[in-house]
PDB file of the backbone (N, CA, C, O) and the ligand in Angstrom, with CONECT records:
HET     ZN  A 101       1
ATOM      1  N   UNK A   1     139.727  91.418  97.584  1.00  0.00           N
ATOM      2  CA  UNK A   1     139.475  91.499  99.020  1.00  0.00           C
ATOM      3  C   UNK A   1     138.199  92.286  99.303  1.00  0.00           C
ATOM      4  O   UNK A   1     138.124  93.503  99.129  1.00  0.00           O
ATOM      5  N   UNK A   2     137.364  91.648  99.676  1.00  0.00           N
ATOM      6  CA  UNK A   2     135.915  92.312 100.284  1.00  0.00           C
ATOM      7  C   UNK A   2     136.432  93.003 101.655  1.00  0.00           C
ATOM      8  O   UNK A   2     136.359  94.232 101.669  1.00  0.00           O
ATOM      9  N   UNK A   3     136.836  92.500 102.566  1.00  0.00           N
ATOM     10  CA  UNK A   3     136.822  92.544 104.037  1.00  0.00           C
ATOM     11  C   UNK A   3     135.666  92.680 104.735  1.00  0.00           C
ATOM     12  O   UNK A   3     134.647  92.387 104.108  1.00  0.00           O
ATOM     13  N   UNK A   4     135.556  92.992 105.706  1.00  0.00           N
ATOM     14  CA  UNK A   4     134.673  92.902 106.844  1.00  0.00           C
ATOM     15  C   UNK A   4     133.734  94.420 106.406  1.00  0.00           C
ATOM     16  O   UNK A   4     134.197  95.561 106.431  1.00  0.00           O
ATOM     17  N   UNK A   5     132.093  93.960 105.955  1.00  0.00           N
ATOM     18  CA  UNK A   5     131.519  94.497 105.496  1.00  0.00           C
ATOM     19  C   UNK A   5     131.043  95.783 106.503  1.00  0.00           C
ATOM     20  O   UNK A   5     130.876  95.396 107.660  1.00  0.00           O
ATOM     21  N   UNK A   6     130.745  97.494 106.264  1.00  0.00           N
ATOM     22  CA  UNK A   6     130.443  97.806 107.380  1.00  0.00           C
ATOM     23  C   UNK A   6     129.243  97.120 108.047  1.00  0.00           C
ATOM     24  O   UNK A   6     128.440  96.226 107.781  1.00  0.00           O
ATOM     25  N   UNK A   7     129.559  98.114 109.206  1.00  0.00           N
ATOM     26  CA  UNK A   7     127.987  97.325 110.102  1.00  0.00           C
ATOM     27  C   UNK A   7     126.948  97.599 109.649  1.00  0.00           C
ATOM     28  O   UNK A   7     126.850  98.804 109.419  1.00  0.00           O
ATOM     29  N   UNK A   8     126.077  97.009 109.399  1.00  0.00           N
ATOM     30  CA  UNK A   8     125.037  96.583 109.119  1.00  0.00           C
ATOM     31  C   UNK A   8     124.051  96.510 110.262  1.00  0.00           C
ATOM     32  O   UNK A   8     124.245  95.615 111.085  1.00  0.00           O
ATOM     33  N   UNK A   9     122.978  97.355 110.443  1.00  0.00           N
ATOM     34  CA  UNK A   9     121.879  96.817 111.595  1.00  0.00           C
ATOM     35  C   UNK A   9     121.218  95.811 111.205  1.00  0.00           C
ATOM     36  O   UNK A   9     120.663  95.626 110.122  1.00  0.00           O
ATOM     37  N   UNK A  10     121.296  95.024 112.289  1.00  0.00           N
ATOM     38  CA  UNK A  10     120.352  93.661 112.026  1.00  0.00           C
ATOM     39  C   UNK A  10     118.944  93.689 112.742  1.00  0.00           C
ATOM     40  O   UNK A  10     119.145  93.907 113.937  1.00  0.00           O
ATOM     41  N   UNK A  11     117.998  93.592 112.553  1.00  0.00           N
ATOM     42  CA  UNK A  11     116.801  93.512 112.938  1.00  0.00           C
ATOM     43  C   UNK A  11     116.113  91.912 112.854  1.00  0.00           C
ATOM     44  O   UNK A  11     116.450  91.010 112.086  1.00  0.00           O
ATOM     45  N   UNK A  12     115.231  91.891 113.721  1.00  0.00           N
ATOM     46  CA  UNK A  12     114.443  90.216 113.935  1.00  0.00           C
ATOM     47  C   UNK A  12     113.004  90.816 112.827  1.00  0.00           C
ATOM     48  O   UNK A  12     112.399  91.882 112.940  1.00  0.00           O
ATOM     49  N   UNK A  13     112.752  89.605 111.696  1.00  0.00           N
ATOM     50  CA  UNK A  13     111.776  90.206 111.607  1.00  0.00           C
ATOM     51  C   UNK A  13     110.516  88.977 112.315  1.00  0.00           C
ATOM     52  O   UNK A  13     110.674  87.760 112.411  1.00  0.00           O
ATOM     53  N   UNK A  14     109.627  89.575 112.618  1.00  0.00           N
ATOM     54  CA  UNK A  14     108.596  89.143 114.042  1.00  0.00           C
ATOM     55  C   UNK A  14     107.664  88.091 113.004  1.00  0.00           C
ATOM     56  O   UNK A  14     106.920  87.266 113.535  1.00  0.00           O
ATOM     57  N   UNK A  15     107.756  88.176 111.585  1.00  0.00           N
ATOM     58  CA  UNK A  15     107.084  86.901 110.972  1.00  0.00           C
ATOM     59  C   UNK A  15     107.989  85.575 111.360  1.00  0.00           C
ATOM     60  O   UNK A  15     107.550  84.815 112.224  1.00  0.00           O
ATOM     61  N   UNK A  16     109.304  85.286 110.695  1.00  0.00           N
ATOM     62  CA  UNK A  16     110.053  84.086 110.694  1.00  0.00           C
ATOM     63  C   UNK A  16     111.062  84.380 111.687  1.00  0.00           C
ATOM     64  O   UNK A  16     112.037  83.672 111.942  1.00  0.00           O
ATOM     65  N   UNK A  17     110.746  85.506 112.240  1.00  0.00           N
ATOM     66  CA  UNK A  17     111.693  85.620 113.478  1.00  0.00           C
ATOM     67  C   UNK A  17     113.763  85.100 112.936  1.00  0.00           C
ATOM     68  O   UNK A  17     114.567  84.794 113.816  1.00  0.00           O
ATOM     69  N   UNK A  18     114.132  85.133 111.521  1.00  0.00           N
ATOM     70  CA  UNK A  18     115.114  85.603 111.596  1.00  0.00           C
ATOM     71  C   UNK A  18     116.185  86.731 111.278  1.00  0.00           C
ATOM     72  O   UNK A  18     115.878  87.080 110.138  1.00  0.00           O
ATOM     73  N   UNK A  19     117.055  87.333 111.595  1.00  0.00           N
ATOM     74  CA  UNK A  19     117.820  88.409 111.691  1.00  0.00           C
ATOM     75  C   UNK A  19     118.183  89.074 110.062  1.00  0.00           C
ATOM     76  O   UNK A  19     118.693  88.232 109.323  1.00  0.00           O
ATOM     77  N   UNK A  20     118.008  90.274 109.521  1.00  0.00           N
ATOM     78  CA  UNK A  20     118.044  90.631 108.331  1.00  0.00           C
ATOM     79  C   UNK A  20     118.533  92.119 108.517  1.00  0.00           C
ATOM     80  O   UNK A  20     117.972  93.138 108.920  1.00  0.00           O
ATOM     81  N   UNK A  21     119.919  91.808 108.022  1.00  0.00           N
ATOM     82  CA  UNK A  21     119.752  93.926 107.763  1.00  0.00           C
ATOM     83  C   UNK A  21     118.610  94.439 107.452  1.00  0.00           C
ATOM     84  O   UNK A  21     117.963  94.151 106.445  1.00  0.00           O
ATOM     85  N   UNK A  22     118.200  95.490 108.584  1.00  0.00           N
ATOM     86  CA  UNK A  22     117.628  96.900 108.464  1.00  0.00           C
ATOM     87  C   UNK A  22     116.513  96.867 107.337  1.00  0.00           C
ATOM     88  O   UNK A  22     115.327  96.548 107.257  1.00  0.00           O
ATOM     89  N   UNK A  23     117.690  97.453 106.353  1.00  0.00           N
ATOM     90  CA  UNK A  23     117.387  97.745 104.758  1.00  0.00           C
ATOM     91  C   UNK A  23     116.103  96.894 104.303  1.00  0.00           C
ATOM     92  O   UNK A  23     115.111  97.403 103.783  1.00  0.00           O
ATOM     93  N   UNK A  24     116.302  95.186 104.637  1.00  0.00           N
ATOM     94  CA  UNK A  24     116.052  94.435 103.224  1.00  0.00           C
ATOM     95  C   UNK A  24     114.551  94.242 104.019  1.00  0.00           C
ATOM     96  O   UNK A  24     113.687  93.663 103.359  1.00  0.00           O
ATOM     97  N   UNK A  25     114.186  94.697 105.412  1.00  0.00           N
ATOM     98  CA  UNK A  25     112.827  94.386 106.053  1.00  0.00           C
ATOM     99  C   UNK A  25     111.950  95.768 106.070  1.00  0.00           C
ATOM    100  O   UNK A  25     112.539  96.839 105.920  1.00  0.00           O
ATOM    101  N   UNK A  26     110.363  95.723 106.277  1.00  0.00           N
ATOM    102  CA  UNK A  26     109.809  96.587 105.961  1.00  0.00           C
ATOM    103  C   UNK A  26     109.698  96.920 107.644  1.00  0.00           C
ATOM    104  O   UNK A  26     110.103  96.224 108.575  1.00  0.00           O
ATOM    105  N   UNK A  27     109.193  97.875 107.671  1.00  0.00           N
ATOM    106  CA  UNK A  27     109.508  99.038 109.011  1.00  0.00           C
ATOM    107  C   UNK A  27     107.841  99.730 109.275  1.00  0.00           C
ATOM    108  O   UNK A  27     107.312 100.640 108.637  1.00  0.00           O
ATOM    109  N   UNK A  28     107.178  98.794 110.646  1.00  0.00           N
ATOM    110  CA  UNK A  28     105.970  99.154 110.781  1.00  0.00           C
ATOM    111  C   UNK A  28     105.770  99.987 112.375  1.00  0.00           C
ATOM    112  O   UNK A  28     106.032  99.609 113.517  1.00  0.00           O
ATOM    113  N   UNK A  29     105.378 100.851 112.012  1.00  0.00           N
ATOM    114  CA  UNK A  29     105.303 101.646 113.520  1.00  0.00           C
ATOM    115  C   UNK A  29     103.867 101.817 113.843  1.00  0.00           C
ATOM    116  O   UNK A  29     102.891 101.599 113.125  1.00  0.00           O
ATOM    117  N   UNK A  30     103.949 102.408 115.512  1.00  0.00           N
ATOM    118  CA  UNK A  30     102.875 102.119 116.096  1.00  0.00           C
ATOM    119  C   UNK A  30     102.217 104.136 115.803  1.00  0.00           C
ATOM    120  O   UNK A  30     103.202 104.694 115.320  1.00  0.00           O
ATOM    121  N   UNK A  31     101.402 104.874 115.893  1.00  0.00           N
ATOM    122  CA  UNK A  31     100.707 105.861 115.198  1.00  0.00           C
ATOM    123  C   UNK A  31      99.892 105.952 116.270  1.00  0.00           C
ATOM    124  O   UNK A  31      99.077 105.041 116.414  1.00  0.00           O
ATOM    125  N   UNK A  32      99.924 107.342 117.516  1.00  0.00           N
ATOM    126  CA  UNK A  32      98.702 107.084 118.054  1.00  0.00           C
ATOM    127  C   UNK A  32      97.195 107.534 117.592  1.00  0.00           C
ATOM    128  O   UNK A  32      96.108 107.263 118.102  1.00  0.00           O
ATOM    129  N   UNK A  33      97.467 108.179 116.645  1.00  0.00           N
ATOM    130  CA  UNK A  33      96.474 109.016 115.662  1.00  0.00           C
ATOM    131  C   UNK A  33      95.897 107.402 115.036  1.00  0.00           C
ATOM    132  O   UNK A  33      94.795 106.907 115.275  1.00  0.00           O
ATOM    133  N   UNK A  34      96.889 106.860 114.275  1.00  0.00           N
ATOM    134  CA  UNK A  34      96.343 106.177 113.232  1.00  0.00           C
ATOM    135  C   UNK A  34      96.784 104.888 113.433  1.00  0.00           C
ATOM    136  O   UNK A  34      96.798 104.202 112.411  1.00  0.00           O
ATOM    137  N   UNK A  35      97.244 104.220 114.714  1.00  0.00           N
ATOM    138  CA  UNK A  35      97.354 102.928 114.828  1.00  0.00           C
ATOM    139  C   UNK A  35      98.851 102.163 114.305  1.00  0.00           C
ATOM    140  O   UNK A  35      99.961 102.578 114.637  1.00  0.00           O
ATOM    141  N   UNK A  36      98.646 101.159 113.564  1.00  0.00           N
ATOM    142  CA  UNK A  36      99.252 100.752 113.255  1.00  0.00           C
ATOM    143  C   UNK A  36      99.984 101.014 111.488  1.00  0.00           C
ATOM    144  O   UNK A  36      99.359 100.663 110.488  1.00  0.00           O
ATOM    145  N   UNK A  37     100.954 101.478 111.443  1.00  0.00           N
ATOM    146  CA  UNK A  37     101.162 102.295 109.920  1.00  0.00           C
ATOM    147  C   UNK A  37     102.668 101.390 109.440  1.00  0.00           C
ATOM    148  O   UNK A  37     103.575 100.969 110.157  1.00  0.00           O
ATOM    149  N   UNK A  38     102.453 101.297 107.709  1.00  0.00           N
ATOM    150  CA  UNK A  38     103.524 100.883 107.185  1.00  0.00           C
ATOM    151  C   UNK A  38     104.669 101.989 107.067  1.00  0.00           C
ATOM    152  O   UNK A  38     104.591 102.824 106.166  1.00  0.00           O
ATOM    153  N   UNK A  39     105.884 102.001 108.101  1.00  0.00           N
ATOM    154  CA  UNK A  39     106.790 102.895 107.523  1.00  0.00           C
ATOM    155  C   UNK A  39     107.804 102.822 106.700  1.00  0.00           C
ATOM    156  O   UNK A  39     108.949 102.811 107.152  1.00  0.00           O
ATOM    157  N   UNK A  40     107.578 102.765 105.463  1.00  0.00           N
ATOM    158  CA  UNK A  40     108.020 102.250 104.734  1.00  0.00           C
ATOM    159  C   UNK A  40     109.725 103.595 104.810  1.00  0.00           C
ATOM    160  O   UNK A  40     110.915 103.326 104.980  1.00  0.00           O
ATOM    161  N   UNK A  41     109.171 104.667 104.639  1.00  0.00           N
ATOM    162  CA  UNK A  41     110.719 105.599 104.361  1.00  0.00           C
ATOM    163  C   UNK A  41     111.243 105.544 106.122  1.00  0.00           C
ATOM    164  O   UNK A  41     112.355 106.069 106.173  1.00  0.00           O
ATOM    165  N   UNK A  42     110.897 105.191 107.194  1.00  0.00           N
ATOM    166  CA  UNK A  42     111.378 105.251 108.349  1.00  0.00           C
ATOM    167  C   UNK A  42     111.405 106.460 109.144  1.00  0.00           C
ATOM    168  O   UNK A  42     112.262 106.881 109.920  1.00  0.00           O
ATOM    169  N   UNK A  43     109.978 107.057 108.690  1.00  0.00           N
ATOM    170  CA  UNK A  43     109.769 108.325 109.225  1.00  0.00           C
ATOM    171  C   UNK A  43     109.408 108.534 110.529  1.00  0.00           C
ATOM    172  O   UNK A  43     109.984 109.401 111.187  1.00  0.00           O
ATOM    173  N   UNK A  44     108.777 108.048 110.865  1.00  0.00           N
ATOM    174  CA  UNK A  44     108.124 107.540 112.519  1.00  0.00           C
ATOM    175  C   UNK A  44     109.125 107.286 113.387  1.00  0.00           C
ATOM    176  O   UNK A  44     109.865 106.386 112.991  1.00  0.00           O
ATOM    177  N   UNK A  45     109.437 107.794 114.515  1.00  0.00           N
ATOM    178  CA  UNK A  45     110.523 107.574 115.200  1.00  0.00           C
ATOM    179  C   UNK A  45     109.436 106.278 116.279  1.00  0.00           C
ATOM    180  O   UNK A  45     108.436 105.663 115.906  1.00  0.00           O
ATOM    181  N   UNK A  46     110.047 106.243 117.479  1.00  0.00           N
ATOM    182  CA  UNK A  46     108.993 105.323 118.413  1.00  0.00           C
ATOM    183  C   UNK A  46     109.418 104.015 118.417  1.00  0.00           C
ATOM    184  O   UNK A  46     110.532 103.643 118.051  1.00  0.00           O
ATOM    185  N   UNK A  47     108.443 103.248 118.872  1.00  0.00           N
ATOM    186  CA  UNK A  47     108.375 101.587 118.481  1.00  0.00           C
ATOM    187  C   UNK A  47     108.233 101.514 117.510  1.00  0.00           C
ATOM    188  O   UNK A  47     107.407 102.125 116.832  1.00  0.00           O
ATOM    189  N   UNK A  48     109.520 100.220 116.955  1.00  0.00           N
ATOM    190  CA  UNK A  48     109.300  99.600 115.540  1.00  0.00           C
ATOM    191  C   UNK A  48     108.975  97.919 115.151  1.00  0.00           C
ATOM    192  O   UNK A  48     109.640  97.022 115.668  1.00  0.00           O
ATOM    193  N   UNK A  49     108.370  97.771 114.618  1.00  0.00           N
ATOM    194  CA  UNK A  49     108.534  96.301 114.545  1.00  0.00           C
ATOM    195  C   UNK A  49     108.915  95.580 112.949  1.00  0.00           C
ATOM    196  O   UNK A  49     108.214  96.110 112.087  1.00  0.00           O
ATOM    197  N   UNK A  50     109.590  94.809 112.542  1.00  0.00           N
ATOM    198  CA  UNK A  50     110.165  94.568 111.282  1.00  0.00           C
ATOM    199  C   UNK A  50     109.468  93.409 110.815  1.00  0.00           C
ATOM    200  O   UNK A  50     109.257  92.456 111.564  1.00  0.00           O
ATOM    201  N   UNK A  51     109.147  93.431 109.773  1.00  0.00           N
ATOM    202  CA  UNK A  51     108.538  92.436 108.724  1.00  0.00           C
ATOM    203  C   UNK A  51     109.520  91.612 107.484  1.00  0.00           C
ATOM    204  O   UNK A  51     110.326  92.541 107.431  1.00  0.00           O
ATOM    205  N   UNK A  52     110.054  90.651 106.502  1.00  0.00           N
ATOM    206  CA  UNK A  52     110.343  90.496 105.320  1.00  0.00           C
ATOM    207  C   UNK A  52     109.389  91.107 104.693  1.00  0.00           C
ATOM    208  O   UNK A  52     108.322  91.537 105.132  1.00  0.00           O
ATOM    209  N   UNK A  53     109.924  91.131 103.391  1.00  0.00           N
ATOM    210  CA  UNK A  53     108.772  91.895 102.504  1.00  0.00           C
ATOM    211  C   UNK A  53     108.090  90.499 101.986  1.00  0.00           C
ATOM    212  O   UNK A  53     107.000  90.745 101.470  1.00  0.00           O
ATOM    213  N   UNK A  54     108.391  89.211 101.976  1.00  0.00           N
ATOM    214  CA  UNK A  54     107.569  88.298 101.685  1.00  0.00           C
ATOM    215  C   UNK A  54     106.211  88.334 102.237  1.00  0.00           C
ATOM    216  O   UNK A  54     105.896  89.004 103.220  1.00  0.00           O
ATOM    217  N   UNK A  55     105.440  87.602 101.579  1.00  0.00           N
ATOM    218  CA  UNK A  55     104.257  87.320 101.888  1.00  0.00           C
ATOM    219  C   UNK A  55     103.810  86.630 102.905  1.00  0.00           C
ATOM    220  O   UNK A  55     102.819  86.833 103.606  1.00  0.00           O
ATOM    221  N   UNK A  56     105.005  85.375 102.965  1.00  0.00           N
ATOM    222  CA  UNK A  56     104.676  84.541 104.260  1.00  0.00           C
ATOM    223  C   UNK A  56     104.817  84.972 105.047  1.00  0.00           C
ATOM    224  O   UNK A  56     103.939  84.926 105.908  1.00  0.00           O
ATOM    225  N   UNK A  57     106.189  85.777 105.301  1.00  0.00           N
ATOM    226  CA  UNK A  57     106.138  86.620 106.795  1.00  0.00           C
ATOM    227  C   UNK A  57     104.901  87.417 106.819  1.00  0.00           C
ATOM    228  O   UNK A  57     103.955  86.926 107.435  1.00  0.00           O
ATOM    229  N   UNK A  58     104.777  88.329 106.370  1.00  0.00           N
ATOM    230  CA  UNK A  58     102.919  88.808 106.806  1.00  0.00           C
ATOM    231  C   UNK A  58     102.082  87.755 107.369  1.00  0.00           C
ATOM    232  O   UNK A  58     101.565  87.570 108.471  1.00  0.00           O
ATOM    233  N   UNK A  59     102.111  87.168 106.344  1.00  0.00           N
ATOM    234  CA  UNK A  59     100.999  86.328 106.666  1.00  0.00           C
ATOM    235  C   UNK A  59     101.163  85.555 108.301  1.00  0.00           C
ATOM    236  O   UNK A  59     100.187  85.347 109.022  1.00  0.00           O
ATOM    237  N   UNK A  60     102.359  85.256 108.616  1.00  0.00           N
ATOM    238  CA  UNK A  60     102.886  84.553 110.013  1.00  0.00           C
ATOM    239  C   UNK A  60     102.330  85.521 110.720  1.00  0.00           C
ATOM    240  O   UNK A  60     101.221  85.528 111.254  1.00  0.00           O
ATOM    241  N   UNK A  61     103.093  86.286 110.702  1.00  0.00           N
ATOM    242  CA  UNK A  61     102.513  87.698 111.652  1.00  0.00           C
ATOM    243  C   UNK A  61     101.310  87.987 112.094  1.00  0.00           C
ATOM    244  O   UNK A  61     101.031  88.386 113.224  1.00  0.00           O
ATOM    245  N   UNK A  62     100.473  87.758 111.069  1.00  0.00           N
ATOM    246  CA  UNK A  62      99.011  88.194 111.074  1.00  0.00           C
ATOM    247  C   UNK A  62      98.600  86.846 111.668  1.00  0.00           C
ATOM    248  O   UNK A  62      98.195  86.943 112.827  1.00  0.00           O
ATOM    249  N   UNK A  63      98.605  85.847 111.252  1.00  0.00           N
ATOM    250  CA  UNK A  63      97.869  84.169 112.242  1.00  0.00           C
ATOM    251  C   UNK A  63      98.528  84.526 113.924  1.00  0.00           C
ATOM    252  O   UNK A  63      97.905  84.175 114.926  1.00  0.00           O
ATOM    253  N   UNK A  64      99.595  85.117 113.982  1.00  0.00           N
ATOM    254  CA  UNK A  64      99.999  85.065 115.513  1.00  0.00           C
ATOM    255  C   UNK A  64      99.656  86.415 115.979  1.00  0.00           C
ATOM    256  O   UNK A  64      99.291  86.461 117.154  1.00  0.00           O
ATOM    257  N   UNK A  65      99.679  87.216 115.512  1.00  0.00           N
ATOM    258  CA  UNK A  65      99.271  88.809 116.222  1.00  0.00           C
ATOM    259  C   UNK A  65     100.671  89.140 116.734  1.00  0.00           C
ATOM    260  O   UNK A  65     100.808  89.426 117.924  1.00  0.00           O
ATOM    261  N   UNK A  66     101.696  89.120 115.927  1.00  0.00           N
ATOM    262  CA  UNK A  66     102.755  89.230 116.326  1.00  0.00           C
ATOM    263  C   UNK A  66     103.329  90.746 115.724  1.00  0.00           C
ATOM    264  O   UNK A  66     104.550  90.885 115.647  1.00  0.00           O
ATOM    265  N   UNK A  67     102.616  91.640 115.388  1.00  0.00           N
ATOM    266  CA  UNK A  67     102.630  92.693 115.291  1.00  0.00           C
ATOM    267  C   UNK A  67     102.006  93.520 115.995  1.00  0.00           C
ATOM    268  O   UNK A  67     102.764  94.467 116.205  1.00  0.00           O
ATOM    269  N   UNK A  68     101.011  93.678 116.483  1.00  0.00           N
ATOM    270  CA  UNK A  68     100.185  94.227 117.614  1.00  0.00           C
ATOM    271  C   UNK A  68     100.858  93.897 118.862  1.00  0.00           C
ATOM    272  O   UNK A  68     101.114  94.848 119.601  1.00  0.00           O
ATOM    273  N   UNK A  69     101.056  93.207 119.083  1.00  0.00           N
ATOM    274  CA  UNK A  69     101.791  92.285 120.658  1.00  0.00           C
ATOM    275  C   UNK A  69     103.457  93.176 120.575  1.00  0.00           C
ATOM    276  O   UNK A  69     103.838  93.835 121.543  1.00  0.00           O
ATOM    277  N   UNK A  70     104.351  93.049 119.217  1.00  0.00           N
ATOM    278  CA  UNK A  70     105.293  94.128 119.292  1.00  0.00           C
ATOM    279  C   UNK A  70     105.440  95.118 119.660  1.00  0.00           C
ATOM    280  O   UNK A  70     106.341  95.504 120.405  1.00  0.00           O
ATOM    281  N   UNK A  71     104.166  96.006 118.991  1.00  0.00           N
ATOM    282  CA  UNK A  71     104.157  97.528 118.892  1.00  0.00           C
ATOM    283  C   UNK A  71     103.154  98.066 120.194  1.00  0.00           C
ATOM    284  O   UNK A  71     102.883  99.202 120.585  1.00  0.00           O
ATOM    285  N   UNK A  72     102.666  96.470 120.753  1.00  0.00           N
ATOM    286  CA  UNK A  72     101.657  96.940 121.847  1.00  0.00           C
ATOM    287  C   UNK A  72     100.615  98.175 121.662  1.00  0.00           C
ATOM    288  O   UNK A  72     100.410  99.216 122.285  1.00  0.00           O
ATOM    289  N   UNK A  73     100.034  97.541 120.470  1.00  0.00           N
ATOM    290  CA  UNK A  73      98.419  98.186 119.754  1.00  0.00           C
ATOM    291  C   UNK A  73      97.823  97.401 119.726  1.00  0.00           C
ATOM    292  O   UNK A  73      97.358  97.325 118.589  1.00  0.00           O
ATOM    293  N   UNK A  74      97.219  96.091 120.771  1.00  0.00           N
ATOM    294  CA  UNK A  74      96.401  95.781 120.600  1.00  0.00           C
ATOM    295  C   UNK A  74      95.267  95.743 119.742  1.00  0.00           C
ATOM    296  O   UNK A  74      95.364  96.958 119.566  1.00  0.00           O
ATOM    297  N   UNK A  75      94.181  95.412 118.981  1.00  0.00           N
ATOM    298  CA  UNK A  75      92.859  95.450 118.816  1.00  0.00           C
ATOM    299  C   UNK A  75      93.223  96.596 117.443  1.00  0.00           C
ATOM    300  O   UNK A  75      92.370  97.451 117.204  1.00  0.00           O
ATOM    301  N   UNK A  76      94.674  96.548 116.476  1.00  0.00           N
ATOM    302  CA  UNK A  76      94.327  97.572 115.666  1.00  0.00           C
ATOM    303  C   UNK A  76      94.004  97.573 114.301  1.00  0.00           C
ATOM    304  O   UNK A  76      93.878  98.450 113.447  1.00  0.00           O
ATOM    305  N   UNK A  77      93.911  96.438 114.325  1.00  0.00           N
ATOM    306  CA  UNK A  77      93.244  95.634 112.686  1.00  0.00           C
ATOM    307  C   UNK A  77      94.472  95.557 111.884  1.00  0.00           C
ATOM    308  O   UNK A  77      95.601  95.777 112.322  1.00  0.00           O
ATOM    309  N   UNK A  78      94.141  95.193 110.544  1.00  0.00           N
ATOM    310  CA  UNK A  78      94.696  94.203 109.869  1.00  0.00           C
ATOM    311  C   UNK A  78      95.210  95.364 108.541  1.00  0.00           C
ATOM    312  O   UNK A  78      95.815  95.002 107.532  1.00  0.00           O
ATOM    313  N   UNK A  79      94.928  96.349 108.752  1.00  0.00           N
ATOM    314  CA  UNK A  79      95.237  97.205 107.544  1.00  0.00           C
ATOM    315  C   UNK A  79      96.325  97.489 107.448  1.00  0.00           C
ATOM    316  O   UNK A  79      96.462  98.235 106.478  1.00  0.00           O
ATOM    317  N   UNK A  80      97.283  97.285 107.976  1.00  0.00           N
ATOM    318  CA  UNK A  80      98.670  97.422 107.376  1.00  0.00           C
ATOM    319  C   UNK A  80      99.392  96.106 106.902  1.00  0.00           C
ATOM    320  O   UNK A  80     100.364  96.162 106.149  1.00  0.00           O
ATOM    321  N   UNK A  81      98.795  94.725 107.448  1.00  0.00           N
ATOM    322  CA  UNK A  81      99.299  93.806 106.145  1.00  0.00           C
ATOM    323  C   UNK A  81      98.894  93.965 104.982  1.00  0.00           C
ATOM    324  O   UNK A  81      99.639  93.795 104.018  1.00  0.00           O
ATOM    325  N   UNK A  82      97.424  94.383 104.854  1.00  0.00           N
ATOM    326  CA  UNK A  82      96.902  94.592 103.345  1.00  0.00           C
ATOM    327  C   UNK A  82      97.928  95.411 102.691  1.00  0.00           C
ATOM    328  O   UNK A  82      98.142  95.408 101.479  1.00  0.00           O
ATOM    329  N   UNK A  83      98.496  96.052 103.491  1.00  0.00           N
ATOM    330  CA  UNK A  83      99.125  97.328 102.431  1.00  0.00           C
ATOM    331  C   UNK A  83     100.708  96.726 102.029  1.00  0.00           C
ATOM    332  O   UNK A  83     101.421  96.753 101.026  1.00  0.00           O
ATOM    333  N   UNK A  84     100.785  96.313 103.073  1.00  0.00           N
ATOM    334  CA  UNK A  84     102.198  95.500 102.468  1.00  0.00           C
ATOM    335  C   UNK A  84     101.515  94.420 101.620  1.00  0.00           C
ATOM    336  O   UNK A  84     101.445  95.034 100.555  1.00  0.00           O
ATOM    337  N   UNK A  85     101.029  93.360 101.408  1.00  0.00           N
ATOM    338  CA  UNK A  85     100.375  92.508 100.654  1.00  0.00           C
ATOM    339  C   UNK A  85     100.286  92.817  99.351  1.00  0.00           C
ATOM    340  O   UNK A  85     100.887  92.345  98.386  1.00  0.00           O
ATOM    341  N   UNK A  86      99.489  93.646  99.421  1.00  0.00           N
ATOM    342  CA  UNK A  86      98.919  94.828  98.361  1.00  0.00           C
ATOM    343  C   UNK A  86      99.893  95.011  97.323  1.00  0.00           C
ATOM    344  O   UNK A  86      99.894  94.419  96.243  1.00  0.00           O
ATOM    345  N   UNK A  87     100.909  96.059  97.805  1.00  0.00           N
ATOM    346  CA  UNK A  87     102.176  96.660  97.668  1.00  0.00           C
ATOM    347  C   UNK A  87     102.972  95.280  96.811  1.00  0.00           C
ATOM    348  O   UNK A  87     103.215  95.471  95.620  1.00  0.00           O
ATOM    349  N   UNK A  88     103.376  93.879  97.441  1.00  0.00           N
ATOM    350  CA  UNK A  88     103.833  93.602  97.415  1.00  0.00           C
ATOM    351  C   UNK A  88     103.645  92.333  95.881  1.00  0.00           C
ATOM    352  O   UNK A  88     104.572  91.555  95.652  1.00  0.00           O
ATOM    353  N   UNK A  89     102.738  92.327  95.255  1.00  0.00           N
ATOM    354  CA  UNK A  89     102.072  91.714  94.308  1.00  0.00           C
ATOM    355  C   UNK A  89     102.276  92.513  92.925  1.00  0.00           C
ATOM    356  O   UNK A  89     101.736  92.112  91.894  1.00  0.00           O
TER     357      UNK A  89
HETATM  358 ZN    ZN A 101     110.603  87.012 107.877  1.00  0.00          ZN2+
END
C-alpha cells in the first residue's frame, strides 16, 4: 500500500507550461541588485518563476520571454538560461 502521497507543491513550469512538483523544477527569482538569478537552493524569497531542468524548456522560455514577463524584469538578459544550460550539460 503506497496511499495517497503527501502533498506535494505543484508548480507550472513557464517553458511547457506543465504542472511538476516543486522539487523536480529549477527556481528563478527576480534580484533587484542583480536582475534575474538562478535560485537554485530557494534562497530568495519574492517572485518566483519555475523552469524543467530540460533544455527545451529553457530554451521555450527564452524564444517567448516568458521569464521576464513572469518575474516582471523586463529587458534583463539572457544570463540565467546560460547558467541553467551551462549547468545542465
Ligand atoms: Zn517544462
Amino acid at each position: 500500500m503506497t496511499g495517497e502521497p503527501r502533498h506535494v507543491p505543484l508548480r507550472r513550469c513557464v517553458g511547457c507550461g506543465k504542472q511538476r512538483p516543486q522539487a523536480e523544477l529549477i527556481r528563478l527569482a527576480a534580484l533587484p541588485s542583480d536582475g534575474i538569478v538562478v535560485d537554485r537552493e530557494r534562497r530568495f524569497g519574492g517572485r518566483g518563476a519555475y523552469l524543467c531542468s530540460g533544455a527545451n524548456c529553457v530554451k521555450r522560455a527564452l524564444a517567448r520571454g516568458s521569464i521576464p514577463r513572469a518575474l516582471r524584469q523586463p529587458g534583463s538578459g539572457t544570463a540565467w538560461a546560460e547558467r541553467i544550460l551551462d549547468a545542465g550539460t
